[in-house]
C-alpha positions in Angstrom: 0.0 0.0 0.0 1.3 3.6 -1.0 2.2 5.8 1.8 0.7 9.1 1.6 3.6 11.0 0.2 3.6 8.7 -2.3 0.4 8.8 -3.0 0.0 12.6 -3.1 2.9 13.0 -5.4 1.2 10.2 -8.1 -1.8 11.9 -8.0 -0.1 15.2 -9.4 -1.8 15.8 -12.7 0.2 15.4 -15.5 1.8 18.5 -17.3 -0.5 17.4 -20.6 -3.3 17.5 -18.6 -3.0 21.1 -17.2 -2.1 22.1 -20.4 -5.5 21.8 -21.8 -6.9 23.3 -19.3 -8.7 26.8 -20.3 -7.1 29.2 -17.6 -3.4 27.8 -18.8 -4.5 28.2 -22.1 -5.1 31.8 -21.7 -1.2 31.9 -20.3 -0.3 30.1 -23.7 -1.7 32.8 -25.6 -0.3 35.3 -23.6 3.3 34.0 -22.9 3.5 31.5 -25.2 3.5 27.4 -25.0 7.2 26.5 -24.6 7.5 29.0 -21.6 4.6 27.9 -20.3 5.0 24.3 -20.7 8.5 24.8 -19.0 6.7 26.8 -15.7 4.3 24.5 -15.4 6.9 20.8 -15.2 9.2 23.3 -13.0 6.3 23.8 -10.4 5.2 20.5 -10.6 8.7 19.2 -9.8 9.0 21.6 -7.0 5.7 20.2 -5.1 7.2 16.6 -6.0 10.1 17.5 -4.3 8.4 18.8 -1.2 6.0 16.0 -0.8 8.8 13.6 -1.1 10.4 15.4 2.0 7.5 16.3 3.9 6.4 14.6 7.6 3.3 16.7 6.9 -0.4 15.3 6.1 -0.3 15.9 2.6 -2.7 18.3 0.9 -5.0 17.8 -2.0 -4.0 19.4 -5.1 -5.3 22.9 -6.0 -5.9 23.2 -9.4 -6.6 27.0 -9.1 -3.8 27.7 -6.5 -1.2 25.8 -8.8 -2.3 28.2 -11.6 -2.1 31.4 -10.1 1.5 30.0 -8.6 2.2 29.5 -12.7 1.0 32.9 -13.8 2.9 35.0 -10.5 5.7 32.9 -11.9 5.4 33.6 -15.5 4.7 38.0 -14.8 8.3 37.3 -12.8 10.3 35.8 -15.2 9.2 38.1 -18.4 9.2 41.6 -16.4 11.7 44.1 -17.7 14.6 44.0 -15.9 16.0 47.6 -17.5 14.0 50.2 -15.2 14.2 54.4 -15.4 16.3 55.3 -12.4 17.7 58.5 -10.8 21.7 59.5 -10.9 22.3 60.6 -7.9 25.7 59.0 -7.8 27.7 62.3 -8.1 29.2 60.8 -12.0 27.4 62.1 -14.7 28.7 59.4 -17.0 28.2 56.5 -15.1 29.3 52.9 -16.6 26.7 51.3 -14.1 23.5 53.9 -14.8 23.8 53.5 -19.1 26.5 56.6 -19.6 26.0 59.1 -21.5 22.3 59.8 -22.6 21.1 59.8 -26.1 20.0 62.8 -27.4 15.8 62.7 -27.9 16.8 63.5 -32.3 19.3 60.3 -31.6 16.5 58.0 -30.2 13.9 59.1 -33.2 16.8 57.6 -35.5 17.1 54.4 -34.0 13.4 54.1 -33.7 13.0 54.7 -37.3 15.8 52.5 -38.3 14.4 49.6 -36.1 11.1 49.7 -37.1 11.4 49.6 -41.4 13.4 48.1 -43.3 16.9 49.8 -44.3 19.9 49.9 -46.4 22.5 48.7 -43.7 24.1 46.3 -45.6 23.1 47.6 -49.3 24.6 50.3 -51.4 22.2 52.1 -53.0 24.0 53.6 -55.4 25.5 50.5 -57.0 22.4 48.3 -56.3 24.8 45.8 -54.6 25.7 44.5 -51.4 27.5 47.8 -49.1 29.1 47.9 -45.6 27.4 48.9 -42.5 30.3 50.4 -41.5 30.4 52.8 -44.5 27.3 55.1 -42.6 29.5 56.2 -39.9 33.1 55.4 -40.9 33.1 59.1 -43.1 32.0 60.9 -40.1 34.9 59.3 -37.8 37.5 59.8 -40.1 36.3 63.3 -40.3 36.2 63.8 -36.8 39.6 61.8 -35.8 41.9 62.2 -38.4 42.3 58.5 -39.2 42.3 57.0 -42.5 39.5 54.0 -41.8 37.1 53.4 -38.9 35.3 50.2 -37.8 32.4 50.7 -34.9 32.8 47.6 -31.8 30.2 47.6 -29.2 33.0 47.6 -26.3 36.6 49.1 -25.4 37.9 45.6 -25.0 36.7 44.6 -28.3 38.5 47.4 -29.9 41.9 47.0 -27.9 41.6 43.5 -29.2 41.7 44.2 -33.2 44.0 47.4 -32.8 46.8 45.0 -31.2 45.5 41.9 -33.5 46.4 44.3 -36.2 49.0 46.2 -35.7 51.3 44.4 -33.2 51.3 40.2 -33.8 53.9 38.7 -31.9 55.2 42.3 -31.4 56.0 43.6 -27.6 53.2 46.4 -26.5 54.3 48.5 -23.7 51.7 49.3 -21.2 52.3 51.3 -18.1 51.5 49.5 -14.8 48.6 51.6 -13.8 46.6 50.4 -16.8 46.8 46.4 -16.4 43.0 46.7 -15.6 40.3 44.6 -15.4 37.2 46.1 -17.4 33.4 44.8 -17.4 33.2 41.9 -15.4 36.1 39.5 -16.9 38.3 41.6 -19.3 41.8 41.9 -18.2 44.3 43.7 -20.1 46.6 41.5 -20.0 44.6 38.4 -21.3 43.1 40.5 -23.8 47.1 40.9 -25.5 47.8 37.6 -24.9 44.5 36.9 -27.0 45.5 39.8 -29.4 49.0 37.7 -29.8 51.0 40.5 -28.4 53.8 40.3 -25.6 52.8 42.6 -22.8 56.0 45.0 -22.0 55.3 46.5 -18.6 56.6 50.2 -17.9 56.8 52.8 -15.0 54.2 52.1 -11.5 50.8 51.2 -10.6 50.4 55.2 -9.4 52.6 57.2 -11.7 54.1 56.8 -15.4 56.3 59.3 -17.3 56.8 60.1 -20.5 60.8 59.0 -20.4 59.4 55.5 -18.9 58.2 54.6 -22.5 61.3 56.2 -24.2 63.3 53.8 -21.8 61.2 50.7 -23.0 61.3 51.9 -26.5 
């Protein structure tokens, strides 16, 4: 004879079962099946799991409790976790709080290039395939001088190709107040390493001259 653990825990309906049930199939059409399908084995595992440790009498199954359970779970897992907050840090451009703000003209462009299609790969002119990089690239060798530009979405990113291209198995001199970690796991010097450069070390972790890299080089 089952004990009653047991026998609570076999009497779970099965995940098929709730599925067709009308107030889960409102989540579906809401949050769509796969999530829901996934919410609804993950809570049924958890009250398996208690059941199978509990000295307690165990309860009947609530149909309607187990669904509201699956729809507080489902609001948690799909709210926004980006929220609007104040900078009252003291740093106007802070790394933590988004940095700089975009202008309101700025965000009208990207929501106009987000929402339509547009030429970001094509060249117009020719009627062939272009280079995304050819919208800005005129603009930033305009602004810096340079003769080319390529847009990366971090600093580490472009340290990487500048070393990658200019300095293979070259030595890259790097005073000791910069061997940094950035983000959350980007070191400076495992970023060389990567770029297959050989970091040089020069001057100290709180002050480096000018004559310190003339020395190195």
């Amino acid at each position: 004879m089952l004990n009653p653990a047991t026998a609570a825990r076999r009497a779970l309906p099965a995940v098929d079962r709730l599925l067709q049930l009308a107030a889960v199939g409102d989540l579906v059409k809401q949050y769509g099946r796969p999530l829901v399908t996934e919410t609804v084995r993950a809570l049924l595992d958890a009250q398996r799991a208690a059941l199978a440790t509990s000295t307690a009498p165990a309860a009947a199954f609530e149909e309607s409790a187990f669904i509201a359970a699956c729809a507080a779970r489902l609001v948690a897992e799909t709210r926004a976790s980006l929220k609007p907050v104040f900078n009252l840090s003291g740093t106007v451009l802070h790394t933590n709080l988004g940095r700089a703000l975009m202008p309101q003209c700025a965000a009208d462009a990207v929501m106009q290039a987000m929402t339509r299609p547009v030429n970001l790969e094509f060249d117009l002119g020719g009627g062939e395939r272009g280079e995304r990089d050819s919208h800005v690239e005129r603009w930033l060798t305009r602004l810096t001088g340079a003769e080319a530009a390529v847009v990366v979405n971090n600093n580490a990113a472009a340290v990487y190709l500048v070393l990658n291209t200019l300095a293979p198995k070259k030595e890259v001199l790097v005073s000791r107040g910069e061997l940094i970690e950035i983000g959350g796991s980007f070191r400076i010097p495992d970023i060389m390493s990567r770029a297959g450069c050989k970091l040089h070390e020069v001057g100290t972790t709180n002050r480096t001259h000018l004559k310190d890299y003339a020395a190195a080089v």
